[in-house]
mmCIF file of the N, C-alpha and C atoms, coordinates in Angstrom:
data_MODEL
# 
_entry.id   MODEL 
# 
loop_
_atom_site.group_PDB 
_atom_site.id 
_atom_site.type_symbol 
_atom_site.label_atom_id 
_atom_site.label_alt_id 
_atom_site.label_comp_id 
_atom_site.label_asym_id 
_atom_site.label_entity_id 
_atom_site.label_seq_id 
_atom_site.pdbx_PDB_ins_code 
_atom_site.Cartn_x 
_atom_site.Cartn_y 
_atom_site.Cartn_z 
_atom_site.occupancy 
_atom_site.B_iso_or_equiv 
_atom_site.pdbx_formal_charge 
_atom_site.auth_seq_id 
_atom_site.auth_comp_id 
_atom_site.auth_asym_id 
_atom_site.auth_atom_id 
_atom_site.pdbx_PDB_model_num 
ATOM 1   N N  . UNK A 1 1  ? -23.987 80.669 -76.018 1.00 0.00 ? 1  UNK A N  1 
ATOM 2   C CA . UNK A 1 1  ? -24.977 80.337 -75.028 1.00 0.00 ? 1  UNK A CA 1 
ATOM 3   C C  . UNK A 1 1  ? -25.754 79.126 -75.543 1.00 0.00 ? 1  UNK A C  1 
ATOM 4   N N  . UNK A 1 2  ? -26.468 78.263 -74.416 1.00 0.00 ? 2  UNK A N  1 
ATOM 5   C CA . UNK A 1 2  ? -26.561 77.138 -75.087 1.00 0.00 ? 2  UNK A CA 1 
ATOM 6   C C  . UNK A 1 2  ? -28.554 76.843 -74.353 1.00 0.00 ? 2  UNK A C  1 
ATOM 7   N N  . UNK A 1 3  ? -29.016 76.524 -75.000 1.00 0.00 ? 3  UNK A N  1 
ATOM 8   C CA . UNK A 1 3  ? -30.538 76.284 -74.264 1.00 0.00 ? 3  UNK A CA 1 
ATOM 9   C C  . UNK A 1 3  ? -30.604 74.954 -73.581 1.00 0.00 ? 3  UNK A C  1 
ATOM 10  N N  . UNK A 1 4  ? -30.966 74.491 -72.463 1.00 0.00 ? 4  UNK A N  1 
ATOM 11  C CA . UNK A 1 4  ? -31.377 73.640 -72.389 1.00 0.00 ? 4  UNK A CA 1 
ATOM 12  C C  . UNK A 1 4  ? -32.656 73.404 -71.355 1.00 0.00 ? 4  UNK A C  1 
ATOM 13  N N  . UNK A 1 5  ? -33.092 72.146 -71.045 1.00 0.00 ? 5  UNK A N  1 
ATOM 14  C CA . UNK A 1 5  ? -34.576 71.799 -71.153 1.00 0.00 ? 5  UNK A CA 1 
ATOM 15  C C  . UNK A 1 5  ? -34.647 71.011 -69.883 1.00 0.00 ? 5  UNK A C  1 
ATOM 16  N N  . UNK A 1 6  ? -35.645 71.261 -68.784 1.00 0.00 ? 6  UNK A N  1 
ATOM 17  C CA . UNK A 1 6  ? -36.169 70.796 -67.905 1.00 0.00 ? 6  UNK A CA 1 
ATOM 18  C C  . UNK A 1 6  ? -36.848 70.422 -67.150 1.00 0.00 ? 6  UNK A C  1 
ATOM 19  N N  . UNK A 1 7  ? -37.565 69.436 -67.256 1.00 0.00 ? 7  UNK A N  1 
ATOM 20  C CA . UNK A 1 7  ? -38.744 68.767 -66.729 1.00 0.00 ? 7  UNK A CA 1 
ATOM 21  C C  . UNK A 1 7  ? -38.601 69.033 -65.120 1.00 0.00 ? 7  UNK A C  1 
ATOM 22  N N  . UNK A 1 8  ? -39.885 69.819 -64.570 1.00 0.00 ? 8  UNK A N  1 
ATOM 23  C CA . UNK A 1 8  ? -40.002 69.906 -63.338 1.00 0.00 ? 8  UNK A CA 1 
ATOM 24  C C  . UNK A 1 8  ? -41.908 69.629 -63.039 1.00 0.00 ? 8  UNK A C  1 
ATOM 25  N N  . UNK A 1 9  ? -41.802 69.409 -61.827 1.00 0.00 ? 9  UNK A N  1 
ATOM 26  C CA . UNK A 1 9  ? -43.072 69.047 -61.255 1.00 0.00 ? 9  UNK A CA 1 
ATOM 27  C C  . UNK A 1 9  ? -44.241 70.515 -61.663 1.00 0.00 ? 9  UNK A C  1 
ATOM 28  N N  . UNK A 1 10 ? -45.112 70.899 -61.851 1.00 0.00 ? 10 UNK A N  1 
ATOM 29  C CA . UNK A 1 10 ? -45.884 71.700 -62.294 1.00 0.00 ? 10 UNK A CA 1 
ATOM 30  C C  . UNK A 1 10 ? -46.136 72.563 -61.217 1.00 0.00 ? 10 UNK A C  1 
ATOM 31  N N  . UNK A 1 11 ? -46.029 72.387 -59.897 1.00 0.00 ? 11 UNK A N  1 
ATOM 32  C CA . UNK A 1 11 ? -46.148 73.113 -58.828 1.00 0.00 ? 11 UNK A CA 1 
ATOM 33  C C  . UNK A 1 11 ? -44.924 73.907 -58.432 1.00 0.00 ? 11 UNK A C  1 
ATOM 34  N N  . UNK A 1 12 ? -44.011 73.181 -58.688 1.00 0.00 ? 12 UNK A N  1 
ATOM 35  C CA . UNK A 1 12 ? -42.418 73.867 -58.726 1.00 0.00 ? 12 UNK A CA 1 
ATOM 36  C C  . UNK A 1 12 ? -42.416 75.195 -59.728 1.00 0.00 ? 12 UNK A C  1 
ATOM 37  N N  . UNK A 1 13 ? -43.100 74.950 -60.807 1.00 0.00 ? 13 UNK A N  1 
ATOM 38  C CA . UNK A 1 13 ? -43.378 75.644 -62.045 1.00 0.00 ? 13 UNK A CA 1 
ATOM 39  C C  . UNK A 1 13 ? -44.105 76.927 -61.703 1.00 0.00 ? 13 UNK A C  1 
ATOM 40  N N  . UNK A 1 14 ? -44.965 76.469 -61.218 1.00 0.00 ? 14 UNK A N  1 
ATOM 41  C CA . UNK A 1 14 ? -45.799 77.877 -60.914 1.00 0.00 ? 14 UNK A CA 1 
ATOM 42  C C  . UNK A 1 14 ? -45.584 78.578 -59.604 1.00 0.00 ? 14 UNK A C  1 
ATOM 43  N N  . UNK A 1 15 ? -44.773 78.020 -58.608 1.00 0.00 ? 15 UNK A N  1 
ATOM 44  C CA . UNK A 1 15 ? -44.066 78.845 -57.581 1.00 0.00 ? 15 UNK A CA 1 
ATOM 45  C C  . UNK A 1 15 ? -42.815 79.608 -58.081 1.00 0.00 ? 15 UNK A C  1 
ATOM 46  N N  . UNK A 1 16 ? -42.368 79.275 -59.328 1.00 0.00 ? 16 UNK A N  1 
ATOM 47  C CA . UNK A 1 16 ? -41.157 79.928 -60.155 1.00 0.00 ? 16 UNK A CA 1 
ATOM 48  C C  . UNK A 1 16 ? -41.362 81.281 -60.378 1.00 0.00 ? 16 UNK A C  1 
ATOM 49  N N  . UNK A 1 17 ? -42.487 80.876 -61.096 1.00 0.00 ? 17 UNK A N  1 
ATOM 50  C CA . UNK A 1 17 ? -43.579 81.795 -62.372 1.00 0.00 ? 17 UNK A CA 1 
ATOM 51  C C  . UNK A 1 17 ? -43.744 82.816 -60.786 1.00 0.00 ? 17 UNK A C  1 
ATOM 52  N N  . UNK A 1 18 ? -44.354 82.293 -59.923 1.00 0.00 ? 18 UNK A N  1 
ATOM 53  C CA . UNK A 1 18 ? -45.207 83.687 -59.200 1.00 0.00 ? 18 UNK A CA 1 
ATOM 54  C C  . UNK A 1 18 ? -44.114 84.054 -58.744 1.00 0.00 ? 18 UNK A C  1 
ATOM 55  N N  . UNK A 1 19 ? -43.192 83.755 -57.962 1.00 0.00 ? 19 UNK A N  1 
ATOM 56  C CA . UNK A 1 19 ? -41.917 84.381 -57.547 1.00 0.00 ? 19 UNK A CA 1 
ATOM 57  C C  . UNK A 1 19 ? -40.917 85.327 -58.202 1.00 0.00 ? 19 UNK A C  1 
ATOM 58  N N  . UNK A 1 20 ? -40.593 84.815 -59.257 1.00 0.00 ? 20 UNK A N  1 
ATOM 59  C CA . UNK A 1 20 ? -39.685 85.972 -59.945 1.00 0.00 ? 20 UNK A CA 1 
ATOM 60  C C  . UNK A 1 20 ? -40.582 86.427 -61.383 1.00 0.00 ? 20 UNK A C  1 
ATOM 61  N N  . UNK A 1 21 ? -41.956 86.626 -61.319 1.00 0.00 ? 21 UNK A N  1 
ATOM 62  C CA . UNK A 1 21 ? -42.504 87.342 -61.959 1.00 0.00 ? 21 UNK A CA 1 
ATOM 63  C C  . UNK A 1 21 ? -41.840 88.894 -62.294 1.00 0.00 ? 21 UNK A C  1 
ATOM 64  N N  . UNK A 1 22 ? -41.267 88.975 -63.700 1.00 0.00 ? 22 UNK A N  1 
ATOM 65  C CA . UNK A 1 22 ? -41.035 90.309 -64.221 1.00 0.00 ? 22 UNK A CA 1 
ATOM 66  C C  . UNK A 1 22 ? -39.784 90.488 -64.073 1.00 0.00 ? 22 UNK A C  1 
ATOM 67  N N  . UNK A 1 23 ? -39.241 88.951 -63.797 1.00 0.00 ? 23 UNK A N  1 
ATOM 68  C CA . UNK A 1 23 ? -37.601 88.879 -63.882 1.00 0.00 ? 23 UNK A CA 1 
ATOM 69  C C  . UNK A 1 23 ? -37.241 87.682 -65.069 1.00 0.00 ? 23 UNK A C  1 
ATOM 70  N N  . UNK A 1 24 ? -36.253 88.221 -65.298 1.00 0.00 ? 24 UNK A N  1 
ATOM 71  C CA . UNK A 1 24 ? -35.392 87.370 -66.309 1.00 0.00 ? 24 UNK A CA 1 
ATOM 72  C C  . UNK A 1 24 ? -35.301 86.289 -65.555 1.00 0.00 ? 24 UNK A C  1 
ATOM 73  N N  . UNK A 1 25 ? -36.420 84.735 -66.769 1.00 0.00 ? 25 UNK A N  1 
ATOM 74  C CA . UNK A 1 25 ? -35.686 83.704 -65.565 1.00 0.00 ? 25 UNK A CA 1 
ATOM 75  C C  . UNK A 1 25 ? -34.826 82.753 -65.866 1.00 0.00 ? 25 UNK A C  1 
ATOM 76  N N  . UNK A 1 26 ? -34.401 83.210 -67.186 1.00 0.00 ? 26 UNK A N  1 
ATOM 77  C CA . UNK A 1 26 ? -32.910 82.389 -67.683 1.00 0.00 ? 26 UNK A CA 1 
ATOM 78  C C  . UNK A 1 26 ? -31.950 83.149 -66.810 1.00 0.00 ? 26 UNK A C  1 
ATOM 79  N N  . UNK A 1 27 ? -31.751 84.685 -66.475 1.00 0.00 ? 27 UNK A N  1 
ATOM 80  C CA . UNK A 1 27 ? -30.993 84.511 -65.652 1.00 0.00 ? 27 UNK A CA 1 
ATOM 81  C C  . UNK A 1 27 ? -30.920 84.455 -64.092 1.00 0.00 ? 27 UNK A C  1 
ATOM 82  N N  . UNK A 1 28 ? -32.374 83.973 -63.819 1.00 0.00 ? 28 UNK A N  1 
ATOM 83  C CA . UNK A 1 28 ? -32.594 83.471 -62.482 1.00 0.00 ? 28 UNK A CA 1 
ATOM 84  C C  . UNK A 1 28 ? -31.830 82.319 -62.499 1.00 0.00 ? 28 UNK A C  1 
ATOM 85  N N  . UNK A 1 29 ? -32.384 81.384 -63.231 1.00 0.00 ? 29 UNK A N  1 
ATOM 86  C CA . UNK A 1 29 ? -31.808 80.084 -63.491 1.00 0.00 ? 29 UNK A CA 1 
ATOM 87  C C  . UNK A 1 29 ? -30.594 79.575 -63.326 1.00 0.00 ? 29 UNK A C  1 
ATOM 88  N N  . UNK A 1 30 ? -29.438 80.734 -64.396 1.00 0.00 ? 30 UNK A N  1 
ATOM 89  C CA . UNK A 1 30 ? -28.144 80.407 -64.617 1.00 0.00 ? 30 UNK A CA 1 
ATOM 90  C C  . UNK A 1 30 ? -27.479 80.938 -63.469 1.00 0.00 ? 30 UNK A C  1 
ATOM 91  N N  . UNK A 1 31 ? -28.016 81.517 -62.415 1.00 0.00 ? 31 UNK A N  1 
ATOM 92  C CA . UNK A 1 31 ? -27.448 82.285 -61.295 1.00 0.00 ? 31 UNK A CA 1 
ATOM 93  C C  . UNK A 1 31 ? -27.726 81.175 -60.028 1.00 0.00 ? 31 UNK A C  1 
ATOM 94  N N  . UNK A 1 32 ? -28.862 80.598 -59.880 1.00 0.00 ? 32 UNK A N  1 
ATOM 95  C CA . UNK A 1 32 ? -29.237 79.960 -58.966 1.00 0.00 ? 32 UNK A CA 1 
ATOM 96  C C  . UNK A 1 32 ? -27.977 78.660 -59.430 1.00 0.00 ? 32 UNK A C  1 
ATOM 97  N N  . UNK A 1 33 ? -27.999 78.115 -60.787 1.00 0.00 ? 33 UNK A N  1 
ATOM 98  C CA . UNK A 1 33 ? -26.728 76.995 -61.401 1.00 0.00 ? 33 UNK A CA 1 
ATOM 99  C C  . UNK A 1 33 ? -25.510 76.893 -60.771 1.00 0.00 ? 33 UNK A C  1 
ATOM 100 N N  . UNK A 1 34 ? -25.041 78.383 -60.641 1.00 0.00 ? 34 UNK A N  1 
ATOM 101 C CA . UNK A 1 34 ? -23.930 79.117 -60.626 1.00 0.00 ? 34 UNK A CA 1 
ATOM 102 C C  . UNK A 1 34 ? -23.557 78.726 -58.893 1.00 0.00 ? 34 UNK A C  1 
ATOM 103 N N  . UNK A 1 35 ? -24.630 79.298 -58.042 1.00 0.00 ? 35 UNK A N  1 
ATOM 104 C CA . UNK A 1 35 ? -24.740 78.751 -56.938 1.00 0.00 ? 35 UNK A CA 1 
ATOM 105 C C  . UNK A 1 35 ? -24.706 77.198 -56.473 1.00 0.00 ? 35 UNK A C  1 
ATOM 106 N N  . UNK A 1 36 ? -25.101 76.645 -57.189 1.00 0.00 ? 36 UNK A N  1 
ATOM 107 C CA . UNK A 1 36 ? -25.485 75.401 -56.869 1.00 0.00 ? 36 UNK A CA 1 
ATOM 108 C C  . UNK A 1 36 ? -23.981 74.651 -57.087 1.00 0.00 ? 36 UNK A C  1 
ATOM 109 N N  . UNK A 1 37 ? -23.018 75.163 -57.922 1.00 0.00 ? 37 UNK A N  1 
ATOM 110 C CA . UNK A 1 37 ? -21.788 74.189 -58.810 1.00 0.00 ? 37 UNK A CA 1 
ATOM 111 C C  . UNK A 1 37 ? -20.870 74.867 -57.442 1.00 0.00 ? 37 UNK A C  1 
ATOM 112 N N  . UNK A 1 38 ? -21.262 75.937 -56.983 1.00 0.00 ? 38 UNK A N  1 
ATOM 113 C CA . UNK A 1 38 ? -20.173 76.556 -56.039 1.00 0.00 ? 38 UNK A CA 1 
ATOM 114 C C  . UNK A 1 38 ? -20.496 75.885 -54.770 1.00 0.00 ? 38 UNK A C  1 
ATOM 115 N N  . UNK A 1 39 ? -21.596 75.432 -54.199 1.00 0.00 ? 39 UNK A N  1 
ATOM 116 C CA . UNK A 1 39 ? -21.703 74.788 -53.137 1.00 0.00 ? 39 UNK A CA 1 
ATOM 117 C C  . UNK A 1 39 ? -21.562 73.422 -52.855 1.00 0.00 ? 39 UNK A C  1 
ATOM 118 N N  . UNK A 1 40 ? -21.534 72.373 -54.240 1.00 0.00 ? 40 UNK A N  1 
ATOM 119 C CA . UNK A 1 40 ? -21.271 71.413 -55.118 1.00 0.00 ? 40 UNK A CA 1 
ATOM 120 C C  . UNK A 1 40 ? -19.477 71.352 -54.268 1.00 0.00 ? 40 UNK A C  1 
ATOM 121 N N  . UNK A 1 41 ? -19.099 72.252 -54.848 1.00 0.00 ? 41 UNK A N  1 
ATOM 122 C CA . UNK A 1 41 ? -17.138 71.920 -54.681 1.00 0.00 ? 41 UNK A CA 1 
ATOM 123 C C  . UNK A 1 41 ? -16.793 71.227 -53.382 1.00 0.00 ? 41 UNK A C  1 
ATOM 124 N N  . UNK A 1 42 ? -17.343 72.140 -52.324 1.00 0.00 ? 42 UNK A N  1 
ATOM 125 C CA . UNK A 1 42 ? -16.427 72.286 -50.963 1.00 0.00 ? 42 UNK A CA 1 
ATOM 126 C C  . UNK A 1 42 ? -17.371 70.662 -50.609 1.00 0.00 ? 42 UNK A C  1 
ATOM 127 N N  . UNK A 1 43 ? -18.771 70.610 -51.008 1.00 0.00 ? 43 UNK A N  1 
ATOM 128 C CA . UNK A 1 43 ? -18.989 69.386 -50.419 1.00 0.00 ? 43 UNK A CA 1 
ATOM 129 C C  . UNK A 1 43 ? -18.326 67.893 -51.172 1.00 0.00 ? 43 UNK A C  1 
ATOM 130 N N  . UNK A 1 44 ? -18.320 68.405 -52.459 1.00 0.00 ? 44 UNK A N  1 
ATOM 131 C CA . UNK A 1 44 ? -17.453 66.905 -53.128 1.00 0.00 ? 44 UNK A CA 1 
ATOM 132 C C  . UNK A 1 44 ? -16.055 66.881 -52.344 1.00 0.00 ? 44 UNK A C  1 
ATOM 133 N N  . UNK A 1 45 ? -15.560 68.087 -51.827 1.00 0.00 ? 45 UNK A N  1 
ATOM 134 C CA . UNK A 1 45 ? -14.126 68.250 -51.408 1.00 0.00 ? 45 UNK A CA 1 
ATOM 135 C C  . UNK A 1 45 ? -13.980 67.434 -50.007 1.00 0.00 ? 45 UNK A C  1 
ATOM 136 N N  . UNK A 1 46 ? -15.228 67.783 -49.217 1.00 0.00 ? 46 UNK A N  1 
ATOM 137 C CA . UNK A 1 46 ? -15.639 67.188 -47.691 1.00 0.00 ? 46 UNK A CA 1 
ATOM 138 C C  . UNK A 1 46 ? -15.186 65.680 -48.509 1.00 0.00 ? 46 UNK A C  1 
ATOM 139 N N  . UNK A 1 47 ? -16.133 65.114 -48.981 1.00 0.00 ? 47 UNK A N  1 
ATOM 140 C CA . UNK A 1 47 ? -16.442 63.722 -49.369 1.00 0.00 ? 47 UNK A CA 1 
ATOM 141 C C  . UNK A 1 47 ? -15.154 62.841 -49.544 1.00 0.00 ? 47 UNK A C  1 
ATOM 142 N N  . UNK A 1 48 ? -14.564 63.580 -50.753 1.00 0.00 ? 48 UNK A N  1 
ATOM 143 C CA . UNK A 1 48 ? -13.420 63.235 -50.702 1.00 0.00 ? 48 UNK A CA 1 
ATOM 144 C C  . UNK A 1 48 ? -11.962 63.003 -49.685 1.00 0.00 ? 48 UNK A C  1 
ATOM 145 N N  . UNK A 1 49 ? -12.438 64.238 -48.979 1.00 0.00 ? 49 UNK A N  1 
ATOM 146 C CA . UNK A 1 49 ? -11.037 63.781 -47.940 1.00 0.00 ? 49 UNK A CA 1 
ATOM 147 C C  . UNK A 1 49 ? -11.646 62.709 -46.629 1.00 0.00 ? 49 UNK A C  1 
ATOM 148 N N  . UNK A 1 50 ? -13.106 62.705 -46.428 1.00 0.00 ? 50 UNK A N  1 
ATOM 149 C CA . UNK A 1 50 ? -13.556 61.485 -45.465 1.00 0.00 ? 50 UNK A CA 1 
ATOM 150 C C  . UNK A 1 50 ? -13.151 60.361 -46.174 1.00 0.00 ? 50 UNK A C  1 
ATOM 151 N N  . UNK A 1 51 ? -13.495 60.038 -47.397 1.00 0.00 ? 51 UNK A N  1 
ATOM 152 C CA . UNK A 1 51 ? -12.979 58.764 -47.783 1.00 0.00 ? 51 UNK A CA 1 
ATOM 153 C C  . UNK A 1 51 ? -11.379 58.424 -47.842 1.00 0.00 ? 51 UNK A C  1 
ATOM 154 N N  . UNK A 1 52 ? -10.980 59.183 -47.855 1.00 0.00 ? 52 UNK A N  1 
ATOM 155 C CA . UNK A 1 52 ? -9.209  59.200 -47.675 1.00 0.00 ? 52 UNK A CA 1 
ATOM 156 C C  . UNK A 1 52 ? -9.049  59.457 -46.301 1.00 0.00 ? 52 UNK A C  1 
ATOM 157 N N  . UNK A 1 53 ? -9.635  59.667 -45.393 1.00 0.00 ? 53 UNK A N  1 
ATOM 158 C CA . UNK A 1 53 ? -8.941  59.783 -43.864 1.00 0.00 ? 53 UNK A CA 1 
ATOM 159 C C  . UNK A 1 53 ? -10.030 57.984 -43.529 1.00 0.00 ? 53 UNK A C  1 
ATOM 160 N N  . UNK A 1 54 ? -11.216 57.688 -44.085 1.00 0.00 ? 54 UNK A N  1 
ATOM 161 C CA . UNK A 1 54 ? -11.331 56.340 -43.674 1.00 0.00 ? 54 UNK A CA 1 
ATOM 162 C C  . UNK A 1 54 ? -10.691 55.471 -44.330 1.00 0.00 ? 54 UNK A C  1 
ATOM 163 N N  . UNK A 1 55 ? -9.978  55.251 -45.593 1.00 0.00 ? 55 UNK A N  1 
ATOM 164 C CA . UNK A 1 55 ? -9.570  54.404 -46.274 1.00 0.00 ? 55 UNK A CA 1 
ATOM 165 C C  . UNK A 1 55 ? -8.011  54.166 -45.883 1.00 0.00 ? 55 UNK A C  1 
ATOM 166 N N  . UNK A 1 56 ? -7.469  54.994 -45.196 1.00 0.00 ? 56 UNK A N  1 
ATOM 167 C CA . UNK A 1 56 ? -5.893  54.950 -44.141 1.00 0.00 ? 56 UNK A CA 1 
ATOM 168 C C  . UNK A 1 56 ? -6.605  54.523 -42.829 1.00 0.00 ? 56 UNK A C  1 
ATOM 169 N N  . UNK A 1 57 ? -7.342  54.501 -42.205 1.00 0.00 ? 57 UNK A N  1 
ATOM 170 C CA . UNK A 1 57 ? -8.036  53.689 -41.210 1.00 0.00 ? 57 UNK A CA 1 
ATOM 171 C C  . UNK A 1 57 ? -7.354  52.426 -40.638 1.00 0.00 ? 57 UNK A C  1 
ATOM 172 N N  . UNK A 1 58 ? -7.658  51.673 -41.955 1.00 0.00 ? 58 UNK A N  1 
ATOM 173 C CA . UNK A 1 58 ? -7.602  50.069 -41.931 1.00 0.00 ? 58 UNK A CA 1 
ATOM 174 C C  . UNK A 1 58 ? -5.436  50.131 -41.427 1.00 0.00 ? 58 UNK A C  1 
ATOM 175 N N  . UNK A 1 59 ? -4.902  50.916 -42.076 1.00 0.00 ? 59 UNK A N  1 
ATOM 176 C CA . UNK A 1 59 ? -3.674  50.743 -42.399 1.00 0.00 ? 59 UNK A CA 1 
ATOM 177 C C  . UNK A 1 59 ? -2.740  51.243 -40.869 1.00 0.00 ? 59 UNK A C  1 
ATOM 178 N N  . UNK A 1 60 ? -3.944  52.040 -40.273 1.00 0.00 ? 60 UNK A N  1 
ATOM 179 C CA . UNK A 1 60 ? -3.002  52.473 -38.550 1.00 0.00 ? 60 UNK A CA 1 
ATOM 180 C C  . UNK A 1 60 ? -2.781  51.474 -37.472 1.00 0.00 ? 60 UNK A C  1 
ATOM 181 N N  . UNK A 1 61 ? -1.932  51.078 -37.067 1.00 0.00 ? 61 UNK A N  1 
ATOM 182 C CA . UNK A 1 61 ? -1.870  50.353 -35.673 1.00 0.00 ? 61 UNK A CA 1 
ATOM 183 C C  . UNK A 1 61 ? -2.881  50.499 -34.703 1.00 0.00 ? 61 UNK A C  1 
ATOM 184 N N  . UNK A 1 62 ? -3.254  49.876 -34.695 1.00 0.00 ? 62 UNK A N  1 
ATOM 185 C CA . UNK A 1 62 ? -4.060  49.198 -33.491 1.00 0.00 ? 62 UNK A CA 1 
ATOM 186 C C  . UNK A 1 62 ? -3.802  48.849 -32.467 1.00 0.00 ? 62 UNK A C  1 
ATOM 187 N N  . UNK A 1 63 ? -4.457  49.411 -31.433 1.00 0.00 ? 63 UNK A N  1 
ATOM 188 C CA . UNK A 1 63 ? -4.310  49.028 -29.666 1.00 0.00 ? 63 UNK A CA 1 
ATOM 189 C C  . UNK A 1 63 ? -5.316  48.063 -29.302 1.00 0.00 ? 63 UNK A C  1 
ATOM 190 N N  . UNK A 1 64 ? -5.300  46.652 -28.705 1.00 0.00 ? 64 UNK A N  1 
ATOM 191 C CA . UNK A 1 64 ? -6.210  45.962 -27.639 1.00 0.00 ? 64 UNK A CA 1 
ATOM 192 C C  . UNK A 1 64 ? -6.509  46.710 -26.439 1.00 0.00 ? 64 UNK A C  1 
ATOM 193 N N  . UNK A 1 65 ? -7.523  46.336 -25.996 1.00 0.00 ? 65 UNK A N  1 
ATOM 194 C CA . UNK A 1 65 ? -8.348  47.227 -24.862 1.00 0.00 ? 65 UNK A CA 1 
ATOM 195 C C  . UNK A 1 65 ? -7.458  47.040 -23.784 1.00 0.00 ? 65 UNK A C  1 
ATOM 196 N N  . UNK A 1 66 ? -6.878  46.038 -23.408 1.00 0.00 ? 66 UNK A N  1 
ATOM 197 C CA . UNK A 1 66 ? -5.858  45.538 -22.475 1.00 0.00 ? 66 UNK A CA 1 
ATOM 198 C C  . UNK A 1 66 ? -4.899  46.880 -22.498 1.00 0.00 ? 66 UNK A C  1 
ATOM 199 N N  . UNK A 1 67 ? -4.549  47.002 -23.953 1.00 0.00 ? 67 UNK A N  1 
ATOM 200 C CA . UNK A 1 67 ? -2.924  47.930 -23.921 1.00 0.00 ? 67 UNK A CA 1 
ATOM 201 C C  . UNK A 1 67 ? -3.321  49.502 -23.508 1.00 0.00 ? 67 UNK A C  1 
ATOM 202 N N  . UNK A 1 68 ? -4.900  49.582 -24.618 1.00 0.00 ? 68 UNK A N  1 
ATOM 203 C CA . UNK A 1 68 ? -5.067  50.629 -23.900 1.00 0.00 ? 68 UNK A CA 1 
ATOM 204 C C  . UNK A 1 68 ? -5.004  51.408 -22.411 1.00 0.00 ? 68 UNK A C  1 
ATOM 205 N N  . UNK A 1 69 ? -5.733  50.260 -21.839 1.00 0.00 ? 69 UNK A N  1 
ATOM 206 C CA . UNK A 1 69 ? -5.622  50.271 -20.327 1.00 0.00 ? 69 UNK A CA 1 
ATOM 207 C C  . UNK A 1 69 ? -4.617  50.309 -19.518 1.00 0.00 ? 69 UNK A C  1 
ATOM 208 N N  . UNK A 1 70 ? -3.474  49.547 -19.900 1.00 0.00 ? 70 UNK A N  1 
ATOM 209 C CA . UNK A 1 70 ? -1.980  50.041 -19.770 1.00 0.00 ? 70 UNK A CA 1 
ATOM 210 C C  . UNK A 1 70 ? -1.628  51.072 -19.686 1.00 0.00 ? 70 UNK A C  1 
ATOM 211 N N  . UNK A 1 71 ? -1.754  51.900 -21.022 1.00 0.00 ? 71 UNK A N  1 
ATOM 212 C CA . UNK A 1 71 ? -1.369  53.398 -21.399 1.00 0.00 ? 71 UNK A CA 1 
ATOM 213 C C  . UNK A 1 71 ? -2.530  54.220 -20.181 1.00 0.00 ? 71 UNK A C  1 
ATOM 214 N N  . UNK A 1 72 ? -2.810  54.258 -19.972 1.00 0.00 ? 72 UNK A N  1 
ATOM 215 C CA . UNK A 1 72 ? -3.734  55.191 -19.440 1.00 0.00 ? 72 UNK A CA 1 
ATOM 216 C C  . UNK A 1 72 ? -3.480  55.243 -18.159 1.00 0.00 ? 72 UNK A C  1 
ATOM 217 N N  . UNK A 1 73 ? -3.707  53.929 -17.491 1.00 0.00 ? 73 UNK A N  1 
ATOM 218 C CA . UNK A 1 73 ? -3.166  53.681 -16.523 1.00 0.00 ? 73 UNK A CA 1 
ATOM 219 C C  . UNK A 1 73 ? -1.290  54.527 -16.046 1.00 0.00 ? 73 UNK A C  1 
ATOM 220 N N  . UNK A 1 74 ? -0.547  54.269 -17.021 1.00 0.00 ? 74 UNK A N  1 
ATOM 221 C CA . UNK A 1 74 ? 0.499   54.853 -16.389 1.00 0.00 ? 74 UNK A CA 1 
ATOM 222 C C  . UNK A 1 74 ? 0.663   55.900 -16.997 1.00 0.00 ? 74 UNK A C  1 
ATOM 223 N N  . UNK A 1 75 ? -0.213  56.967 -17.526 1.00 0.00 ? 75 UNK A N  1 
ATOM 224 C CA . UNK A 1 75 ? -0.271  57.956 -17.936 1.00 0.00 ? 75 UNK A CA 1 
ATOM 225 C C  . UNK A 1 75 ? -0.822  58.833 -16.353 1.00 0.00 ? 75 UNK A C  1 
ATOM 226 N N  . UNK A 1 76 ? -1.887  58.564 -15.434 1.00 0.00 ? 76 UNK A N  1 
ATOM 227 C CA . UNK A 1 76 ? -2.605  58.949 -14.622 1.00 0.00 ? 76 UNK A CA 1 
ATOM 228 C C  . UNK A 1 76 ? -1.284  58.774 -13.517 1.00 0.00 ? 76 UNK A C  1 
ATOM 229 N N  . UNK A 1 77 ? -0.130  57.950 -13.295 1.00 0.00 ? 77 UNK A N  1 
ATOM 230 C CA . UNK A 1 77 ? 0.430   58.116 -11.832 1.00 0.00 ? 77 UNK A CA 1 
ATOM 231 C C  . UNK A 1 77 ? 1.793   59.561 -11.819 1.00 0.00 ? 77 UNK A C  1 
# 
C-alpha cells in the first residue's frame, strides 16, 4: 500500500471531514479512485473512437449539392 498526498481547497476538506465522519477515509478515498478510473475507461473509449470515426471523415467520397439533388430526386419518382 502506498500513501499519497493531496492538496485540496479547505472547504472541500471540511465537507469530507463532516460527511464521512466515523468512516475510514482512506477507504472512502480509494473507493471513490476506484470509481473514478472505472468511469475514466468508457469515456477515454467514447473519445477515442470519435476521433477515429472523424479522422476517416476527410478520406469518404463526397457528394456536391447538385448530385445530391439528383439522388433524391430520383429516389422520390
Amino acid at each position: 500500500m502506498v500513501t499519497v498526498n493531496f492538496s485540496v481547497p479547505d472547504d472541500v476538506k471540511a465537507a469530507f471531514d463532516r460527511t464521512f465522519k466515523g468512516q475510514n477515509k482512506s477507504a472512502v478515498i480509494a473507493e471513490l479512485m476506484r470509481r473514478a478510473v472505472s468511469e475514466a475507461k468508457p469515456k477515454q473509449r467514447r473519445g477515442e473512437l470519435f476521433r477515429s470515426l472523424t479522422e476517416s471523415r476527410s478520406r469518404r467520397p463526397s457528394l456536391s449539392d447538385a448530385e445530391l439533388r439528383t439522388i433524391r430526386r430520383s429516389g422520390r419518382r
